[in-house]
C-alpha positions as CSV (number, residue, x, y, z in Angstrom):
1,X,117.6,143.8,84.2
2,X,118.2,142.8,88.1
3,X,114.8,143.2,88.8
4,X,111.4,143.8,87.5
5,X,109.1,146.3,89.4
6,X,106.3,143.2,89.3
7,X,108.7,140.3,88.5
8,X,111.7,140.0,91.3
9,X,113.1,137.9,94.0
10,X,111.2,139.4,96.8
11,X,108.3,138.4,98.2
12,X,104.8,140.1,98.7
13,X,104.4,141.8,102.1
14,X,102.1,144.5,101.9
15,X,98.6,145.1,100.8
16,X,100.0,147.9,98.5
17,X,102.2,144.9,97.0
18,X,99.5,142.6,96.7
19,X,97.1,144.7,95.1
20,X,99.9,146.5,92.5
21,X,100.2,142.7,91.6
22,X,96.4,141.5,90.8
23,X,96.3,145.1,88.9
24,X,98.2,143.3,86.4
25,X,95.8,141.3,84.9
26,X,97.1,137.9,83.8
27,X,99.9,139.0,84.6
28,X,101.5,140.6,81.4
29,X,103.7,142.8,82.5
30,X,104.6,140.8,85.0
31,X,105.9,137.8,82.4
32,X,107.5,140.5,80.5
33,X,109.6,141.9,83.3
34,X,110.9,137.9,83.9
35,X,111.8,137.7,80.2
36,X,114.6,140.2,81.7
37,X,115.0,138.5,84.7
38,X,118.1,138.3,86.2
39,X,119.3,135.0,87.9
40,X,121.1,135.4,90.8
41,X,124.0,132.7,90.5
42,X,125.5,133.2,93.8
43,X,122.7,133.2,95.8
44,X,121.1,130.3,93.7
45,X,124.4,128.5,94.6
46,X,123.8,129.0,98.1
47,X,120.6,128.3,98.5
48,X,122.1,124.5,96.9
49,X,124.7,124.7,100.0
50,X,123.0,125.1,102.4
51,X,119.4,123.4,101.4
52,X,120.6,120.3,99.3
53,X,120.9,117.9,102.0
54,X,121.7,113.7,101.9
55,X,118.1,112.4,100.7
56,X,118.0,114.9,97.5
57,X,121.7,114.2,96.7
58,X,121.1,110.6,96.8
59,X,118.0,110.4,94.7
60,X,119.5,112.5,91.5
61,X,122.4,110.0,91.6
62,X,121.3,106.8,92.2
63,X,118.2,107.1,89.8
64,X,118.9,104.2,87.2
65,X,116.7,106.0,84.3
66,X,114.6,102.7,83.8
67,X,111.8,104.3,83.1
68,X,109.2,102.6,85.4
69,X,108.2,105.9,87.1
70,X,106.4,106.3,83.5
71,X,103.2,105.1,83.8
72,X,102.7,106.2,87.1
73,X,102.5,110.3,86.3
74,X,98.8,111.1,84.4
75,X,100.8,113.8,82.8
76,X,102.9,111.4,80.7
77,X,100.2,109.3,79.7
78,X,97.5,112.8,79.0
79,X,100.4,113.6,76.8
80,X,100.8,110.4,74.4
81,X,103.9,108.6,76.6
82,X,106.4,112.0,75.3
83,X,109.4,111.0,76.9
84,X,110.4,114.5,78.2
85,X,106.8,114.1,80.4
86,X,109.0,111.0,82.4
87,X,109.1,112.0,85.8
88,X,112.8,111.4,86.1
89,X,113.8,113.1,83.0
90,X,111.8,115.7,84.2
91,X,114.0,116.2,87.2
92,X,116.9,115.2,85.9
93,X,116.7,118.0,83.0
94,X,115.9,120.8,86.0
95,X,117.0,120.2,89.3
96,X,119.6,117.2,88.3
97,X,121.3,120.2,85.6
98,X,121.3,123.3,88.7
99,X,122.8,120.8,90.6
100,X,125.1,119.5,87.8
101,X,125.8,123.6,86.9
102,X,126.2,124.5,90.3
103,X,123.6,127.2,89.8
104,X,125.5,128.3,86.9
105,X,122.3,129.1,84.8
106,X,120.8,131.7,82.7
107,X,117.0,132.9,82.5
108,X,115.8,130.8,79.5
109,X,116.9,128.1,81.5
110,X,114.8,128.8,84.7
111,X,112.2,130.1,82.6
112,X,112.3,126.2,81.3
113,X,112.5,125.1,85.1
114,X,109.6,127.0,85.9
115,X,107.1,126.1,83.2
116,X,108.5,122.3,84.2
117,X,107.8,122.7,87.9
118,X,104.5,123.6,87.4
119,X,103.1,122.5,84.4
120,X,104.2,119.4,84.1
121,X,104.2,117.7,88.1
122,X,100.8,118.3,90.3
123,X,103.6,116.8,93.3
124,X,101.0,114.0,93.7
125,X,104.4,111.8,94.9
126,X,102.4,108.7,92.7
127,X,105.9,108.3,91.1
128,X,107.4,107.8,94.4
129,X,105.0,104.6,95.1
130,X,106.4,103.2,91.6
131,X,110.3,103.6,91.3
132,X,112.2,100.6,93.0
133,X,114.5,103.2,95.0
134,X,111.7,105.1,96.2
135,X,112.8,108.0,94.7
136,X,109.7,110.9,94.9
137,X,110.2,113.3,92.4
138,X,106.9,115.0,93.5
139,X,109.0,115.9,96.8
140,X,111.9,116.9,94.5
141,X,109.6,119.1,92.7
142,X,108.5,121.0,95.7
143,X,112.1,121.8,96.4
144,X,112.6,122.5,93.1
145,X,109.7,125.4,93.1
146,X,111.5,126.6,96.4
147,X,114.7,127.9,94.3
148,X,112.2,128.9,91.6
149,X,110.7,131.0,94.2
150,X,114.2,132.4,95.6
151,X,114.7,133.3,92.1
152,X,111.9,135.5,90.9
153,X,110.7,132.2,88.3
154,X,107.0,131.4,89.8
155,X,103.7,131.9,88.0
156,X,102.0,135.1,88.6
157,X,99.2,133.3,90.6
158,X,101.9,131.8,92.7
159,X,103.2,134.8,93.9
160,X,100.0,136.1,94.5
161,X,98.9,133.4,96.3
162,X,102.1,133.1,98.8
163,X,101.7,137.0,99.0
164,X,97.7,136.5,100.3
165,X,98.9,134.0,103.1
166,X,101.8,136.4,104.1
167,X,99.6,139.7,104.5
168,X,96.1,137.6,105.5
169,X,97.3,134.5,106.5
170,X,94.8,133.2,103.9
171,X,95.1,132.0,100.3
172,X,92.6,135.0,99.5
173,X,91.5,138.6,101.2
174,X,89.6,137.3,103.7
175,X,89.9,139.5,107.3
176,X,89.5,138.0,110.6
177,X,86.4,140.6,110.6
178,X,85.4,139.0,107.6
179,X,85.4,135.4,108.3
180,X,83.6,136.5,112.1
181,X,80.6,138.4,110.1
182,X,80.7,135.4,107.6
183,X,80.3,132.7,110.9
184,X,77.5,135.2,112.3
185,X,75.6,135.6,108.9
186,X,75.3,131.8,107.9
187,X,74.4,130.8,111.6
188,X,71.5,133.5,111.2
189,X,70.4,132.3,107.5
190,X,70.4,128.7,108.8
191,X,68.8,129.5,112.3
192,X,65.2,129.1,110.7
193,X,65.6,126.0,109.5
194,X,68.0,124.4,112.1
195,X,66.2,125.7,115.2
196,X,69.5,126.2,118.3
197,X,71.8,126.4,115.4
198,X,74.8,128.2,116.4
199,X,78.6,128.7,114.8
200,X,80.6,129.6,117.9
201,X,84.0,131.6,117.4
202,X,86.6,131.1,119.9
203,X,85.3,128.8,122.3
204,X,87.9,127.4,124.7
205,X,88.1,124.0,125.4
206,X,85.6,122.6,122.9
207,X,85.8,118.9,122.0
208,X,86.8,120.3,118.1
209,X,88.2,122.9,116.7
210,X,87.1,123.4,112.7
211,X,89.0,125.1,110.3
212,X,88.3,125.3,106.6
213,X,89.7,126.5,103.0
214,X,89.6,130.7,103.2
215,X,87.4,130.0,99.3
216,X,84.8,128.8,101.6
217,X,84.0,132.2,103.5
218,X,85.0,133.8,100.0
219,X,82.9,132.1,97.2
220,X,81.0,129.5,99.4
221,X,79.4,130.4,102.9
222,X,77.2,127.7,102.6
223,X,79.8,125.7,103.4
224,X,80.4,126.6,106.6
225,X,76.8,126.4,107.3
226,X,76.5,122.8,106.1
227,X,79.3,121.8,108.0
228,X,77.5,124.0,111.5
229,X,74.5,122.0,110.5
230,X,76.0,118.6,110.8
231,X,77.8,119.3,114.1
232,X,75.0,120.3,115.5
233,X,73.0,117.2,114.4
234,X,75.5,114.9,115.9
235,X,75.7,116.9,119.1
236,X,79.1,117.9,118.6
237,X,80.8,120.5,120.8
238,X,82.3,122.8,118.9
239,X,84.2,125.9,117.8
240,X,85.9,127.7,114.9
241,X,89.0,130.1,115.6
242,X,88.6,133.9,114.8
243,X,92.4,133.4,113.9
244,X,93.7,131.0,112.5
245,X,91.3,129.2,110.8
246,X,92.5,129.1,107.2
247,X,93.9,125.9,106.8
248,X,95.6,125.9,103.1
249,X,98.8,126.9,101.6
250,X,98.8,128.5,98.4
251,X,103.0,128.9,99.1
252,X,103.2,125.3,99.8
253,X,102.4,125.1,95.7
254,X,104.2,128.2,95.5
255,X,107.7,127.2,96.9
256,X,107.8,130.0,99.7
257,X,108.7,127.8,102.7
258,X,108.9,131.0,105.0
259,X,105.2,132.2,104.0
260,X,104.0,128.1,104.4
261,X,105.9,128.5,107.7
262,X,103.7,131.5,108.7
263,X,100.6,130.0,107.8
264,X,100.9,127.3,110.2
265,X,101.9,128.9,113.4
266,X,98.9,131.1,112.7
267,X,96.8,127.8,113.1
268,X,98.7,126.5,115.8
269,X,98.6,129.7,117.9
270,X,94.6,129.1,117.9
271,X,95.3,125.7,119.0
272,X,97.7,126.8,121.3
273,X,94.9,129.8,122.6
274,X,91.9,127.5,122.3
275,X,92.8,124.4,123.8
276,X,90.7,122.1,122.0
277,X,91.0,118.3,122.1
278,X,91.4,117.8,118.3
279,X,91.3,119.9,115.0
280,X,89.2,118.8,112.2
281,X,90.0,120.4,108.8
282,X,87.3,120.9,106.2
283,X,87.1,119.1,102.7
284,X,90.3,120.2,101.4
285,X,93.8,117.5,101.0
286,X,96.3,120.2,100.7
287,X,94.9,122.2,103.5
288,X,95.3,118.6,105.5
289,X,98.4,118.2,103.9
290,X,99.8,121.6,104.7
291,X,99.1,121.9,108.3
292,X,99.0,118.4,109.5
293,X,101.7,116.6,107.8
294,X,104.3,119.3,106.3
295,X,103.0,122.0,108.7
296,X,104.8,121.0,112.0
297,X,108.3,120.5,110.2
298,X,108.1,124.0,109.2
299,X,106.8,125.2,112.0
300,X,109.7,123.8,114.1
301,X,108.1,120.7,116.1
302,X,110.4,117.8,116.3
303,X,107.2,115.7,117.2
304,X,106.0,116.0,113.5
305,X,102.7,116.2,115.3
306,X,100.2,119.0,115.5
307,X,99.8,120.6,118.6
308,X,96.5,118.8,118.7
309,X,95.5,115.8,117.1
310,X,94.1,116.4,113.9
311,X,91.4,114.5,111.3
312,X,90.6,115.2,107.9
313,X,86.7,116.0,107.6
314,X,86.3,112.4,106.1
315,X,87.5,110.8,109.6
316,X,84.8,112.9,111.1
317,X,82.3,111.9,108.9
318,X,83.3,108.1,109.1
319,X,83.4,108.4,112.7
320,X,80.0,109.8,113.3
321,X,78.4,107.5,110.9
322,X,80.1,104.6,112.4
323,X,79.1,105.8,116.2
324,X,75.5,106.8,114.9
325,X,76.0,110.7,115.9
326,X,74.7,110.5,112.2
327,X,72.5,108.3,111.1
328,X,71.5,107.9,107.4
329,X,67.7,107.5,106.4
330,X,67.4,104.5,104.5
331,X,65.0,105.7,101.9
332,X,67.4,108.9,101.2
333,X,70.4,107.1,100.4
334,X,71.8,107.8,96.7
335,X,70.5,105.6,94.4
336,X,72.2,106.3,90.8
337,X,75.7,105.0,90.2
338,X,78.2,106.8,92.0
339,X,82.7,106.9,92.5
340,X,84.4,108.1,94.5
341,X,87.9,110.4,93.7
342,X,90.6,109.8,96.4
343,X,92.2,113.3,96.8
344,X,96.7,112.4,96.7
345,X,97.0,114.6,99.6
346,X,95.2,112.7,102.3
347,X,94.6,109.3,101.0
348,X,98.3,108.9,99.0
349,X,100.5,111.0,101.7
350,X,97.9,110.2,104.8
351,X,96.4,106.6,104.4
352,X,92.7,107.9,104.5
353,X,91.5,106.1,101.7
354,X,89.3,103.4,103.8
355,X,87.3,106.4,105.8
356,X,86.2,107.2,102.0
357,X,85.0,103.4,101.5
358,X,83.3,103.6,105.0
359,X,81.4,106.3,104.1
360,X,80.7,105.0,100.8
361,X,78.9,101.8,102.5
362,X,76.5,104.3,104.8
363,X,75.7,106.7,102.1
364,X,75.5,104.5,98.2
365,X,73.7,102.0,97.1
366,X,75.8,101.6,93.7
367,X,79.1,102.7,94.5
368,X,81.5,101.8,92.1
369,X,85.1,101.9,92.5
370,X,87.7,104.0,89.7
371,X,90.8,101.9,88.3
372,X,93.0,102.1,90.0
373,X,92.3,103.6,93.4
374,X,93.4,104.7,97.0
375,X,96.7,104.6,97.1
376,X,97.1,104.1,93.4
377,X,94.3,106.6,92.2
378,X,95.4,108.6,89.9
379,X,95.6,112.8,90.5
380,X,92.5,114.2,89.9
381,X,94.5,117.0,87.1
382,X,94.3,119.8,89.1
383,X,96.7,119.6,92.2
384,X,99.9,121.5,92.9
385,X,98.0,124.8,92.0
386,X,97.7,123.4,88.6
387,X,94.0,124.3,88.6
388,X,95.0,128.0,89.3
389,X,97.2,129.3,86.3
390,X,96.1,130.1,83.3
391,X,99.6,130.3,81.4
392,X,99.3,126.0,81.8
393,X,95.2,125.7,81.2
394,X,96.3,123.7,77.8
395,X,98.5,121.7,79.7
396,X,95.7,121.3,82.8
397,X,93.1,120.5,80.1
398,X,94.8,117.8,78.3
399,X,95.7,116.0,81.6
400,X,92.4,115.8,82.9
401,X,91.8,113.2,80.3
402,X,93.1,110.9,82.8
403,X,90.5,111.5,85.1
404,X,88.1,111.7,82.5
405,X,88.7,108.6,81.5
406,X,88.6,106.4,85.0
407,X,85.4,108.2,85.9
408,X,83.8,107.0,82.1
409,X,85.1,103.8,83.1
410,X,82.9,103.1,86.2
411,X,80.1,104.2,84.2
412,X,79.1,106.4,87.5
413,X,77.0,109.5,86.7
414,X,78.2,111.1,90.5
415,X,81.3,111.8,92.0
416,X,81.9,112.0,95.6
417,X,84.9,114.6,95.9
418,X,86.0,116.0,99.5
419,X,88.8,118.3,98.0
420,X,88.6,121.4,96.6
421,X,91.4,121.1,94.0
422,X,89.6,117.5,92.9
423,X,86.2,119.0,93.5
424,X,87.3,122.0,90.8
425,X,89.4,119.7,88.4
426,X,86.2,117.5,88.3
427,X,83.7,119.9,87.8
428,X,86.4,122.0,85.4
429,X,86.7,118.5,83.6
430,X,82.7,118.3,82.4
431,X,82.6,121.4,81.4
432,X,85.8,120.8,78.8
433,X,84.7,117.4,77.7
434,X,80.7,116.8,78.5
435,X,80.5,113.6,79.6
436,X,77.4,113.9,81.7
437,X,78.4,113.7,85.1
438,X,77.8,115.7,88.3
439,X,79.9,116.1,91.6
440,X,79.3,117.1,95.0
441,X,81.5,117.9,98.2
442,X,80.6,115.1,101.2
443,X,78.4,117.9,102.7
444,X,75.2,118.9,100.8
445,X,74.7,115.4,100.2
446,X,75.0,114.2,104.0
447,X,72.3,116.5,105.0
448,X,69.7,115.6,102.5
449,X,70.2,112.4,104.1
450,X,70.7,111.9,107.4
451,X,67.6,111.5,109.8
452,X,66.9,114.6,111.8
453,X,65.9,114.6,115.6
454,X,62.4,115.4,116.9
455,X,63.8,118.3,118.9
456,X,66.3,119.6,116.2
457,X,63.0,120.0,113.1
458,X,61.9,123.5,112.3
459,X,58.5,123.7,113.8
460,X,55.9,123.1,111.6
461,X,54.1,126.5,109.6
């Protein structure tokens, strides 16, 4: 079969689409249609022509197969040191083989790929910090899910997901009406307590421009409203875009450069149309990851740079702690043993990892560090969209013993997580092995903390 009605090489476009694809629960039909699959040799080979450029080349051939990317991938130790969970066989076996082949493969093969792609690398690039040639195979395994993608061989949620950001420009169906009433509806829950407090939508010129993760207005308003809460207490002049104000990339994980590429412009149009002075993105690494470091190269700016300078929501927090816009009472500070987990995507790929110890030493009284950390942490278990696909929950499961593991190590019973792929691994990690802990986003915990102005309290009943 060329093509599957569910299963094929072209991408999601249309609500109809979309919604004929989440009809298919799990998607069964779905991975029966690829069992027929087609692969599409000429355009596979290509794709390799035109794509496969110096640094890629270079890497499959000069890798020396010595083995000391081992240790570094969670998956390889999760799974009891199996050989085929080496990051360089792992490549070597999928992308080194098309390469090798020429594209001259067959379906059980990319079937292979695919379950290898994403089951078996998070792209957490920790490899990369460990080989002597400073080969990454986390960034060959994003190309690699970019032919996957070309050729029909991504997980159902994948395709979903690239498919959301391509007719919402958000990883779920979240309008811009939506995400407006959402804004208005927190700001009005909140206003009670937080008297002046305000979430304005398409202010031009403000000092910051906030965009979030689109499961925020979905499954988590309060979210937004913590975050309206805290700019207001630190005085903050600010705005959030009515477009453009989803910052993640479900087709970054998916390997659908052209949706990834859409995503971004949508965000940089509001930068473009708002003016702002800087962007700050909410607690989310791949949304920071997305649309501040990959984000302008797909999007065609030969800065690398935003169109506006950009923070991760833990340089705000840092920043106004450090400046005392926010300033922590004493008595409220946490008391109990707490760690903190270092999300890849902005501490790893961005160099945030000492805004997170700032923080730490405003906000703990017993913080205690993982082994290792920052740069060397390890992924939490649940990037790449690993978190998201229920054909690799096994797999997910077993390598969350990694993070298991540190976290029992520091003996903390709190984990500071300012990511929503860490925040869910963690939280999907007590609730497959019971070890006792709790975890929290930087947010809820900053405001039952901070001291609170005279003229900003509630008056009293």
């Amino acid at each position: 079969m060329p093509e599957g009605k569910l299963c094929n090489r072209k991408p999601i476009n249309t609500k109809e689409e979309l919604h004929e694809l989440l009809a298919d629960k799990s998607g069964k039909q779905y991975y029966q249609e690829m069992n027929e699959l087609d692969v599409d040799r000429g355009k596979l080979q290509a794709m390799l022509q035109k794509s496969l450029k110096s640094r890629l080349k270079t890497w499959l051939e000069i890798c020396a197969h010595c083995g000391l990317c081992a240790d570094s991938c969670f998956l390889y130790l999760a799974n009891n040191r199996d050989p085929k969970q080496v990051p360089s066989y792992k490549i070597q076996s999928t992308l080194g083989e098309i390469v090798k082949r020429r594209g001259n493969v067959d379906n059980t093969f990319m079937q292979m790929v695919m379950d290898t792609a994403w089951s078996k690398c998070t792209c957490c690039n920790r490899c990369g910090s460990y080989c002597p040639f400073g080969i990454d195979m986390g960034i060959m395994f994003g190309y690699l899910r970019g032919l996957c993608f070309a050729q029909g061989f991504v997980p159902w949620e994948m395709k979903i997901g690239s498919g959301m950001h391509r007719v919402y420009r958000a990883q779920m169906d979240v309008t811009v009406e939506d995400w407006v009433d959402t804004c208005e509806w927190m700001a009005e829950e909140y206003e009670d307590d937080w008297p002046g407090l305000c979430i304005p939508v398409d202010k031009e010129g403000a000092d910051i421009m906030y965009t979030v993760n689109a499961r925020e207005p979905k499954h988590y308003p309060e979210d937004i409203a913590e975050a309206a809460v805290l700019f207001h207490l630190a005085g903050e002049n600010w705005t959030v875009p009515g477009e453009g104000w989803e910052e993640t990339s479900l087709a970054m994980f998916a390997g659908d450069w052209e949706a990834c590429k859409l995503q971004v412009e949508s965000v940089y149009d509001a930068m473009h149309r708002l003016k702002p002075k800087r962007m700050v993105v909410t607690e989310c690494g791949h949304a920071y990851r997305a649309t501040v470091i990959e984000g302008p190269y797909w999007a065609g700016i030969k800065t690398g740079k935003t169109p506006v300078e950009s923070f991760h929501y833990v340089e705000w927090v840092a920043e106004a702690l450090r400046t005392g816009k926010l300033k922590i009472d004493p008595a409220k500070k946490i008391k109990e043993p707490v760690t903190y987990q270092d999300s890849c995507n902005y501490i790893r790929n961005a160099g945030l990892a000492d805004c997170g110890r700032e923080i730490m030493s405003y906000i703990a009284e017993d913080f205690r560090e993982m082994t290792p950390c920052r740069e060397n942490n390890f992924c939490c278990g649940g990037g790449g969209g690993f978190n998201g696909m229920g054909r690799y929950r096994a797999q997910r499961n077993v390598g969350l013993k990694i993070k298991r593991d540190q976290i029992l190590a520091t003996g903390a019973k709190l984990v500071i997580s300012p990511c929503h792929n860490c925040w869910d691994a963690i939280r999907d990690l007590e609730e497959v092995f019971h070890i006792g802990i709790k975890w929290s986003f930087l947010k809820p915990l900053l405001i039952g903390m901070v001291e609170v102005p005279e003229h900003l309290r509630p008056p009293e009943e």
